[in-house]
LOTIFI-388000 format. One record per residue (C-alpha): x, y, z; residue in three letters. Coordinates in steps of 0.05 Angstrom, whole numbers, plus 5000, padded with zeros to 4 digits. Layout:
residues N
+------+------+------+------+
!    u !    v !    w ! rest !
+------+------+------+------+
!    X !    Y !    Z !  ala !
...
+------+------+------+------+
This chain:
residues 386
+------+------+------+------+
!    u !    v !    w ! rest !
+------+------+------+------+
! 6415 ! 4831 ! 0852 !  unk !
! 6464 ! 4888 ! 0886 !  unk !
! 6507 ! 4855 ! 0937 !  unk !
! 6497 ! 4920 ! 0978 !  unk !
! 6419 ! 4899 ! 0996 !  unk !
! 6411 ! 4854 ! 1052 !  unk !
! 6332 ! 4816 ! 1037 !  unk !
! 6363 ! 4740 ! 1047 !  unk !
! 6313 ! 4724 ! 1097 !  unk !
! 6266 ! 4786 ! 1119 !  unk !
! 6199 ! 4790 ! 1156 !  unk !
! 6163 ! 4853 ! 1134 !  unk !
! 6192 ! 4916 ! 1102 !  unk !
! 6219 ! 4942 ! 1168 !  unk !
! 6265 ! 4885 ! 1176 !  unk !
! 6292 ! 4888 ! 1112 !  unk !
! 6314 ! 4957 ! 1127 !  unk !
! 6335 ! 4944 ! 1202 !  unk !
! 6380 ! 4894 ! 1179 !  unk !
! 6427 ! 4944 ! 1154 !  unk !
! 6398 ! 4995 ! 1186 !  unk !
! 6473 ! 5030 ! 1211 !  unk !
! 6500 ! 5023 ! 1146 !  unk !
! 6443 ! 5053 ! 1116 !  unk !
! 6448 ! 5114 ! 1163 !  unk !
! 6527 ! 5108 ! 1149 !  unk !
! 6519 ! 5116 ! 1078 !  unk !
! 6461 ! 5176 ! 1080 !  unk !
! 6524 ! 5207 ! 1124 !  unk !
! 6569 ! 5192 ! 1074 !  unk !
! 6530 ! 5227 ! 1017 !  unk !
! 6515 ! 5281 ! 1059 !  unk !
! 6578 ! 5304 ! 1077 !  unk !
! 6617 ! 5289 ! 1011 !  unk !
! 6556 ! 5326 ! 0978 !  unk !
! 6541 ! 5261 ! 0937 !  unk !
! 6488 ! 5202 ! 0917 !  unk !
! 6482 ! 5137 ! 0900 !  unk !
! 6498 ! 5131 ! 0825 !  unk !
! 6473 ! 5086 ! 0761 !  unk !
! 6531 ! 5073 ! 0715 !  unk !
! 6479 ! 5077 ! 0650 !  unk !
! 6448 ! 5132 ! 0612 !  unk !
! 6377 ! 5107 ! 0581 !  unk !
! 6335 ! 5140 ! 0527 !  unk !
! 6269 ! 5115 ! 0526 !  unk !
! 6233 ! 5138 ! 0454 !  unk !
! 6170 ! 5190 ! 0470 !  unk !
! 6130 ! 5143 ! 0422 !  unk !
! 6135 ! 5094 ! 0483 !  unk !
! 6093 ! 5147 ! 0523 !  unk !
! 6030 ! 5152 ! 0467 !  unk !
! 6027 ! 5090 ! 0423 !  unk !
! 5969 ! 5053 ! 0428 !  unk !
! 6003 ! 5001 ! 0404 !  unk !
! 6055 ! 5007 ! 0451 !  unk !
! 5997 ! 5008 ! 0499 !  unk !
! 5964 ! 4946 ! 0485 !  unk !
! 6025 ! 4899 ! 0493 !  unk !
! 6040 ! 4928 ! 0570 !  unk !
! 5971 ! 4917 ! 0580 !  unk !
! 5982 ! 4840 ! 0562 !  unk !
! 6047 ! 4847 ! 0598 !  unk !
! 6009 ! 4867 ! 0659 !  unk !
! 5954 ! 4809 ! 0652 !  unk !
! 6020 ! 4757 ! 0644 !  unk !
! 6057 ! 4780 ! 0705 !  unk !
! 6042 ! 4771 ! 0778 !  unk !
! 6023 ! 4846 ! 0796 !  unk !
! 5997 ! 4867 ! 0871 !  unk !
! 5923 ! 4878 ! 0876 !  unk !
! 5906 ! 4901 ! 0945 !  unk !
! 5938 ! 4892 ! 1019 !  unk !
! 5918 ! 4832 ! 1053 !  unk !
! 5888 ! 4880 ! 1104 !  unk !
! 5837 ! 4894 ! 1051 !  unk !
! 5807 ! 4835 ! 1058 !  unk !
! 5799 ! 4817 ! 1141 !  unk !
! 5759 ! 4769 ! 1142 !  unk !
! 5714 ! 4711 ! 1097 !  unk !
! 5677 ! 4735 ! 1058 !  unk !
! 5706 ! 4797 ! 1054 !  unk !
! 5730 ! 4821 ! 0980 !  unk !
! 5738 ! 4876 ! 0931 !  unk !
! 5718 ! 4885 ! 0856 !  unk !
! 5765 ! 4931 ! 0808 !  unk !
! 5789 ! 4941 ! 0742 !  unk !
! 5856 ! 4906 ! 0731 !  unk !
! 5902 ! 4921 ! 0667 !  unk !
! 5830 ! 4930 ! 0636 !  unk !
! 5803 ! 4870 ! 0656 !  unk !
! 5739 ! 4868 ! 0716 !  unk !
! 5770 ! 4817 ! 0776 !  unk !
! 5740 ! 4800 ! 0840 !  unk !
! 5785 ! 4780 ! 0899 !  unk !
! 5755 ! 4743 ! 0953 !  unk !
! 5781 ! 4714 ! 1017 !  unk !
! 5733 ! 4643 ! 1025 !  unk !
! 5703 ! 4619 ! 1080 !  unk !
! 5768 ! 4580 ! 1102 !  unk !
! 5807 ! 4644 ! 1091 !  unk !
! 5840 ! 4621 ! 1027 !  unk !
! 5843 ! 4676 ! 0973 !  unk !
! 5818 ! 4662 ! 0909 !  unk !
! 5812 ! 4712 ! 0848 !  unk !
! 5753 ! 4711 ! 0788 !  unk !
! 5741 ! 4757 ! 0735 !  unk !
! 5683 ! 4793 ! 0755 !  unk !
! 5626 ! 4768 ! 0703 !  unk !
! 5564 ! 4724 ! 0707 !  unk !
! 5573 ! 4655 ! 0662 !  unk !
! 5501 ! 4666 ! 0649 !  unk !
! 5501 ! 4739 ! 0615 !  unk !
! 5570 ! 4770 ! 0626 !  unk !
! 5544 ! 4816 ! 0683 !  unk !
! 5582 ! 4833 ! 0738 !  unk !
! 5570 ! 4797 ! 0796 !  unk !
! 5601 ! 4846 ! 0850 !  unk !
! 5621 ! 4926 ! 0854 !  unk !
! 5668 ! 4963 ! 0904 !  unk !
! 5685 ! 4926 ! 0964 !  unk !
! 5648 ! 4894 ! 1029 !  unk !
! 5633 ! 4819 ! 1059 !  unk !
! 5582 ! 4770 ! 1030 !  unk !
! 5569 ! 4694 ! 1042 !  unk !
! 5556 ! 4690 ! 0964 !  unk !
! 5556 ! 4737 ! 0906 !  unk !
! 5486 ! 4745 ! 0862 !  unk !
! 5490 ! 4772 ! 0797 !  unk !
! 5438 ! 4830 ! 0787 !  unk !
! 5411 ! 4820 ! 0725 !  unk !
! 5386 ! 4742 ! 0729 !  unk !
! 5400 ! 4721 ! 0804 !  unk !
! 5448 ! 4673 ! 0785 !  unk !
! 5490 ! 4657 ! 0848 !  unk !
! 5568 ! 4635 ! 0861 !  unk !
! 5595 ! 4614 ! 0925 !  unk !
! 5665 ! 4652 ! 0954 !  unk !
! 5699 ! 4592 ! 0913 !  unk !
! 5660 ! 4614 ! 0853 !  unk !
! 5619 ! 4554 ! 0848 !  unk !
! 5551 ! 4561 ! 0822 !  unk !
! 5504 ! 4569 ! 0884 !  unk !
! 5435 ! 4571 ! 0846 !  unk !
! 5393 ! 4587 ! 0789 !  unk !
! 5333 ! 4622 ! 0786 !  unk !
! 5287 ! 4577 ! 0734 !  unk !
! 5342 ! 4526 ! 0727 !  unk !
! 5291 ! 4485 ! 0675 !  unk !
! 5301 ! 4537 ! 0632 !  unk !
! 5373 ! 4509 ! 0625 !  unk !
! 5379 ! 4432 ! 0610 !  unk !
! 5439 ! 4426 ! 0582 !  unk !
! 5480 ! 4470 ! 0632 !  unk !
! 5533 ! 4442 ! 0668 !  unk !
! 5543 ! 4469 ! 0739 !  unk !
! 5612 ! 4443 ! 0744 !  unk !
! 5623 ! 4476 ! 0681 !  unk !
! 5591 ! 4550 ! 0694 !  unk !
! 5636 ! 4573 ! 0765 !  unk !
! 5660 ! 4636 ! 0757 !  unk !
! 5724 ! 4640 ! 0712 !  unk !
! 5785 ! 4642 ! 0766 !  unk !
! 5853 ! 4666 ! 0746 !  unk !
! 5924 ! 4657 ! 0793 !  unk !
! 5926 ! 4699 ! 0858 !  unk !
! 5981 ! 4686 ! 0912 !  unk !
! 5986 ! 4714 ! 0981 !  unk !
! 6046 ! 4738 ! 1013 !  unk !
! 6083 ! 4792 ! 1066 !  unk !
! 6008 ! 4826 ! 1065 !  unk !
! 5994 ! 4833 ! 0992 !  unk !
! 5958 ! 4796 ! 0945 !  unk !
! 5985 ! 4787 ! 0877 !  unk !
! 5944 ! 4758 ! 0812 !  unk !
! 5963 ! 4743 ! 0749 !  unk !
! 5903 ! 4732 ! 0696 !  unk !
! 5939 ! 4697 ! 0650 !  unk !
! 5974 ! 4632 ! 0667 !  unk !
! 6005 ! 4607 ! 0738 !  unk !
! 6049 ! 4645 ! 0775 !  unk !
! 6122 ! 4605 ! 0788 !  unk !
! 6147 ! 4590 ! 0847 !  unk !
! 6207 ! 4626 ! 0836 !  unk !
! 6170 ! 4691 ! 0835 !  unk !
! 6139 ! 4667 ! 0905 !  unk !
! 6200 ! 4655 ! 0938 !  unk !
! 6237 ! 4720 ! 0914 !  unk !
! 6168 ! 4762 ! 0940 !  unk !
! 6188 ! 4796 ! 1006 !  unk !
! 6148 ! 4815 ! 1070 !  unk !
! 6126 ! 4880 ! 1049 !  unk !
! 6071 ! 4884 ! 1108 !  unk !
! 6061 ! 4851 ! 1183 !  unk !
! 6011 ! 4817 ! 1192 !  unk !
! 5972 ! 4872 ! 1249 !  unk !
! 5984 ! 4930 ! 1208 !  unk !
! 5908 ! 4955 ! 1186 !  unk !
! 5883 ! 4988 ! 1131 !  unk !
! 5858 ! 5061 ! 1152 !  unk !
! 5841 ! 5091 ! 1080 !  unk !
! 5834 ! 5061 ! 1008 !  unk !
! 5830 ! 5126 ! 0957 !  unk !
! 5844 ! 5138 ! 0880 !  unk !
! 5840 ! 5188 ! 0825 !  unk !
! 5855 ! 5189 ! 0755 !  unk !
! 5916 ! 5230 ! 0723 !  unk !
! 5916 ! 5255 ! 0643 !  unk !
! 5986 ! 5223 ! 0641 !  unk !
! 6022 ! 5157 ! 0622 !  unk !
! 6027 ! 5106 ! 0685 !  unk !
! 6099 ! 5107 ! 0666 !  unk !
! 6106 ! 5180 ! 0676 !  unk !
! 6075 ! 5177 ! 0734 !  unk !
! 6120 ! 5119 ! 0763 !  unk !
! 6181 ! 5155 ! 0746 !  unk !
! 6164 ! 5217 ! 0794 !  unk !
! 6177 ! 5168 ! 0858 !  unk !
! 6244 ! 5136 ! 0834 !  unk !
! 6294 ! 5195 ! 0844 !  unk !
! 6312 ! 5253 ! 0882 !  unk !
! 6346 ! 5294 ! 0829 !  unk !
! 6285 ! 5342 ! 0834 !  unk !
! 6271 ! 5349 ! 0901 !  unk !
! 6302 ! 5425 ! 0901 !  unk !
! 6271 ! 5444 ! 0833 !  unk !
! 6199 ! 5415 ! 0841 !  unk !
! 6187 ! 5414 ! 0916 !  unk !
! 6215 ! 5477 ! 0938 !  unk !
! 6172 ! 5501 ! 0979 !  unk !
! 6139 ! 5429 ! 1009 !  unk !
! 6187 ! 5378 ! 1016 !  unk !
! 6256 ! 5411 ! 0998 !  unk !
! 6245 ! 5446 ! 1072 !  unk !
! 6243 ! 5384 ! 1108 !  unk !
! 6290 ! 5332 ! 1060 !  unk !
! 6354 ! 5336 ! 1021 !  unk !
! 6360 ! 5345 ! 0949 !  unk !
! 6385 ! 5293 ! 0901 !  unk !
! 6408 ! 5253 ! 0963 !  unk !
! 6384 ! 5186 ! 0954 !  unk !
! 6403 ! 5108 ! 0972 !  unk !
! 6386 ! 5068 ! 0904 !  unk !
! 6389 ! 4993 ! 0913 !  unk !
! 6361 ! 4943 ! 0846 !  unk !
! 6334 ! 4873 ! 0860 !  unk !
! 6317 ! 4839 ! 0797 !  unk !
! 6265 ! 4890 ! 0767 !  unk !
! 6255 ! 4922 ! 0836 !  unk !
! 6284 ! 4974 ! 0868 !  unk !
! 6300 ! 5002 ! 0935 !  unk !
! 6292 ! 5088 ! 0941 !  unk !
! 6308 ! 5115 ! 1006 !  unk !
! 6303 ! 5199 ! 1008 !  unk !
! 6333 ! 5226 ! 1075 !  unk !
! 6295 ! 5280 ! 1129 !  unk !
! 6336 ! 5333 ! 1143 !  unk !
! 6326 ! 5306 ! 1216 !  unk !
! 6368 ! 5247 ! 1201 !  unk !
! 6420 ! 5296 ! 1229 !  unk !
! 6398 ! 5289 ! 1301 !  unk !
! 6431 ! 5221 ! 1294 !  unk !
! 6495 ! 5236 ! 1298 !  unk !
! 6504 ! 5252 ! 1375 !  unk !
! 6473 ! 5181 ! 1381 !  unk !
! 6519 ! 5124 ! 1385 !  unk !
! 6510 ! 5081 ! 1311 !  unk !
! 6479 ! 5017 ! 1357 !  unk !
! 6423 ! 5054 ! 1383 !  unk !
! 6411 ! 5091 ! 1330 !  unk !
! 6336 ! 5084 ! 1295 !  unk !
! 6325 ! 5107 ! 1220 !  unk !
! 6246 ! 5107 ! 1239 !  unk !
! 6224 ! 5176 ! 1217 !  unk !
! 6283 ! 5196 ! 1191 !  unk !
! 6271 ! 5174 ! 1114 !  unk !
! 6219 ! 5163 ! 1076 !  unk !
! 6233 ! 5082 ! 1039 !  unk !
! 6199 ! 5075 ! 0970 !  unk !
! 6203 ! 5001 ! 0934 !  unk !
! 6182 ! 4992 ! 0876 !  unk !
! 6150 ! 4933 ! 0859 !  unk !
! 6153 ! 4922 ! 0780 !  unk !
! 6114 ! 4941 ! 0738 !  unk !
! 6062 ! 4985 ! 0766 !  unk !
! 6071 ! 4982 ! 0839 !  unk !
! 6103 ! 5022 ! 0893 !  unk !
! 6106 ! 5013 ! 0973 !  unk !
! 6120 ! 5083 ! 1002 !  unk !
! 6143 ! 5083 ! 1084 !  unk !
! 6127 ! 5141 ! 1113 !  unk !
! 6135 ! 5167 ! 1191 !  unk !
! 6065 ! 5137 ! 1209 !  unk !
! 6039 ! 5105 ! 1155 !  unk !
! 6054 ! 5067 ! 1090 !  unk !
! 6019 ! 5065 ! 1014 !  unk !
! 6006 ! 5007 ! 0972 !  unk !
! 5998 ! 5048 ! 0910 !  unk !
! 5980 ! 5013 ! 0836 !  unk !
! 5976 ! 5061 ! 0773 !  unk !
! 5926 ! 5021 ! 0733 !  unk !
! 5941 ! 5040 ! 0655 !  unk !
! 5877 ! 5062 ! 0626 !  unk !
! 5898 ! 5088 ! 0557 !  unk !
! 5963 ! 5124 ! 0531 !  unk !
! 5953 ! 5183 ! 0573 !  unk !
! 5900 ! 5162 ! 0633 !  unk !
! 5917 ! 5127 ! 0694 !  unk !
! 5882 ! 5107 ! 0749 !  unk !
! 5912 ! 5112 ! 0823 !  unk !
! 5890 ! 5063 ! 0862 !  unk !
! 5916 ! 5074 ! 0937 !  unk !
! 5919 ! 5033 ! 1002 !  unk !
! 5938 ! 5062 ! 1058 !  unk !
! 5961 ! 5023 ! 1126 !  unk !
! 5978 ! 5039 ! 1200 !  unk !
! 6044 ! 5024 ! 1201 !  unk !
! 6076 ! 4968 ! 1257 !  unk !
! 6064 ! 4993 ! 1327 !  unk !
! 6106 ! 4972 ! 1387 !  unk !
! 6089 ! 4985 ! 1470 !  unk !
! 6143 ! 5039 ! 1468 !  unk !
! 6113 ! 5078 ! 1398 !  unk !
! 6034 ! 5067 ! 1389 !  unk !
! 6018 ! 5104 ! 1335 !  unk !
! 5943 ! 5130 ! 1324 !  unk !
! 5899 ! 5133 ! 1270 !  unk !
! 5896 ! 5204 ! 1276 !  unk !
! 5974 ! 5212 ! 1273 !  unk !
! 5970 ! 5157 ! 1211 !  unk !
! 5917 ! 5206 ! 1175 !  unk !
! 5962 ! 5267 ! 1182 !  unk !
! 6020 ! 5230 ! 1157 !  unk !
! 5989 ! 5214 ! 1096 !  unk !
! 5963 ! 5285 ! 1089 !  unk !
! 6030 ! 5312 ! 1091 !  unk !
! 6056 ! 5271 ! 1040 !  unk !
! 5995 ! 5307 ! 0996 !  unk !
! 6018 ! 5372 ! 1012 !  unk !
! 6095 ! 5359 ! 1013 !  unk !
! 6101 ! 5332 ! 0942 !  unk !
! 6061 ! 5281 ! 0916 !  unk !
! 6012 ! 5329 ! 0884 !  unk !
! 6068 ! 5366 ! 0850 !  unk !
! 6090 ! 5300 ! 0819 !  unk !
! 6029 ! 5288 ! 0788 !  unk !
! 6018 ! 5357 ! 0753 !  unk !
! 6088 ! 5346 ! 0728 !  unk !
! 6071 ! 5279 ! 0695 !  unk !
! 6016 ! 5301 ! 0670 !  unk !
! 6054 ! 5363 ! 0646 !  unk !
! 6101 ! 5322 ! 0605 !  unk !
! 6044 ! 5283 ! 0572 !  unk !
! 6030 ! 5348 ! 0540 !  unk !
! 6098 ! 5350 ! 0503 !  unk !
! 6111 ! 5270 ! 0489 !  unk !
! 6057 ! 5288 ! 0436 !  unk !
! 6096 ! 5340 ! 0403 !  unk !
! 6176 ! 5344 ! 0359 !  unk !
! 6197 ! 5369 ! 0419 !  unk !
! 6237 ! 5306 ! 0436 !  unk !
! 6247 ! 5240 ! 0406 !  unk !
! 6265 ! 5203 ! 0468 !  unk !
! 6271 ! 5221 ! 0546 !  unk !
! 6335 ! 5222 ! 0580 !  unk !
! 6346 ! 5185 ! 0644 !  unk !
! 6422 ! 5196 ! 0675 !  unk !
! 6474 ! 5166 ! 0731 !  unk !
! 6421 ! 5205 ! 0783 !  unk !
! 6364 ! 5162 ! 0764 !  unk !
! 6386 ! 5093 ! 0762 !  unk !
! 6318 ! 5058 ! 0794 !  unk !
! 6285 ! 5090 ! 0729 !  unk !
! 6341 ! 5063 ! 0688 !  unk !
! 6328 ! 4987 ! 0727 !  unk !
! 6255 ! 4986 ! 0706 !  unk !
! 6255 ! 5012 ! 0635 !  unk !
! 6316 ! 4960 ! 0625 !  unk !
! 6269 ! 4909 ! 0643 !  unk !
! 6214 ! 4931 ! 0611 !  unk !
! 6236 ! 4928 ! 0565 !  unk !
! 6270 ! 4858 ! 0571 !  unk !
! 6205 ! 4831 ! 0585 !  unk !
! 6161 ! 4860 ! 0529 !  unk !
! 6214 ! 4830 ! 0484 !  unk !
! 6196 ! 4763 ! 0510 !  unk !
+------+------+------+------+
């Protein structure tokens, strides 16, 4: 872990950064008037192959089903009873929040016929599958079935609904489908949401490009001049970034122009709130993007070599008495990241795809300017080596 990130003890994602919130403005200042950035001290070439093998494919989909990987905010789920059903590294889960508010995750398929029991997302006080009737509690105990002579050997006890590992924490539910998930991992997860920020949108949409691709475009600001020109160059700095690594995670901060109003404050009062836009990166798949208003929950789910699926949460952010913000103000927020970049990222992604399938290249270059992308193809690597 750098010794330059302060997460010993936080209580949502805001703390973390107000707890070196003047250095973090101090350093911004730094860069900005020394015409610098934070740098990697590595140069990785990840092999194009990596980018269209389905072989390649198939073991970061079991990677994926190994590791603890976010599903959905807490938010998502309010209340008991209330869940959602999605595809996850390939595999059909169901989340659920019982009726004593526990969470508990299944993969999504009758023990009678293999049909799935639930679809999108709502509240029930059971779940009955469509075909046959048969019906599971929210702890995925068999509730009842229809012409239950008909079965005389069947074991109840035996025939819940299969549940795999799911863990709560800082607003997000994680799940990994294949073993337990340590306690080390739950300890080292960080408060990523409070506990009254509200979900005001779920969306997705599916991209002809690699998930990696896509999860590169968030990671660095060497582009920002280049791609964004004309939507978010006008309002932020180019290739002017705070890169922090913890573990496999990482820590992107891109500045606002406005951060320059700061300066005629004195550093104690001053509030980085507005002024940057905070992107971690939770690894593998997963990013938490802090906007002005609002803040994404965003999962590329791999769907083949080059299709992914966005799957998108997005959340009020924390309100105080003094700055109440509205769901109207949270909705243009997240509009304006649409229109000030995000769109752009994706066509390039899905731009790139085109040529990872050609002699063009034999391998993609990351440099000293993209060191968060260096962090997680280091470990990806690591961990597919396991």
């Amino acid at each position: 872990m750098d010794n330059n990130v302060k997460i010993s003890t936080p209580s949502s994602v805001s703390d973390i950064l107000l707890k070196d919130e003047q250095e973090v403005i101090e350093r911004i200042f730094n860069h900005i008037d020394n015409g610098t950035t934070d740098l990697g001290d590595t140069v990785w070439q990840e092999p194009v192959e990596h980018y269209r093998s389905q072989q390649r494919f198939a073991d970061e989909i079991a990677l994926l089903r190994r590791l603890p990987v976010p599903f959905c905010p807490s938010a998502a789920l309010p209340k008991s009873g209330s869940y959602l059903a999605r595809k996850a590294a390939g595999t059909p889960l169901l989340i659920v929040r019982d009726a004593a508010g526990v969470v508990h995750a299944f993969i999504n398929a009758c023990r009678h016929r293999g049909m799935q029991v639930a679809n999108g997302s709502g509240c029930e006080s059971a779940f009955s599958c469509p075909y046959h009737g048969w019906t599971y509690n929210l702890d995925g105990k068999i509730k009842g079935i229809p012409g239950r002579a008909g079965f005389p050997d069947l074991d109840p006890e035996e025939h819940g609904l299969v549940e795999v590992s799911a863990f709560e924490k800082g607003g997000i539910v994680y799940v990994a489908q294949v073993g337990s998930i340590s306690p080390e991992f739950k300890n080292s997860c960080l408060d990523y949401f409070a506990p009254e920020q509200e979900m005001f949108e779920e969306d997705g949409f599916i991209d002809q490009a690699n998930w990696k691709l896509l999860n590169e475009t968030a990671q660095e600001g060497y582009h920002i001049k280049s791609l964004h020109r004309n939507s978010f160059y006008p309002y932020g700095l180019d290739n002017t970034n705070l890169v922090d690594t913890y573990g496999a995670n990482s820590r992107i901060i891109f500045p606002f122009r406005r951060i320059e109003k700061l300066r005629d404050i004195a550093p104690h009062e001053r509030r980085i709130d507005g002024a940057v836009t905070t992107v971690y990166h939770l690894f593998p798949n997963v990013s938490v993007s802090v906007l002005s208003k609002h803040t994404n929950l965003v999962i590329l789910e791999p769907l083949a070599p080059g299709l992914t699926q966005w799957v998108i949460y997005r959340m009020i952010n924390r309100q105080t008495d003094e700055h109440p913000i509205t769901l109207e103000e949270a909705v243009r927020d997240a509009r304006f990241v649409n229109d000030s970049g995000q769109d752009e990222d994706r066509e390039a992604a899905c731009a790139i795809q085109e040529t990872v399938t050609t002699s063009a290249n034999t391998h993609l270059t990351f440099g000293h300017y993209e060191k968060a992308i260096v962090n997680f193809h280091q470990h990806l690597a690591k961990n597919l080596d396991k």
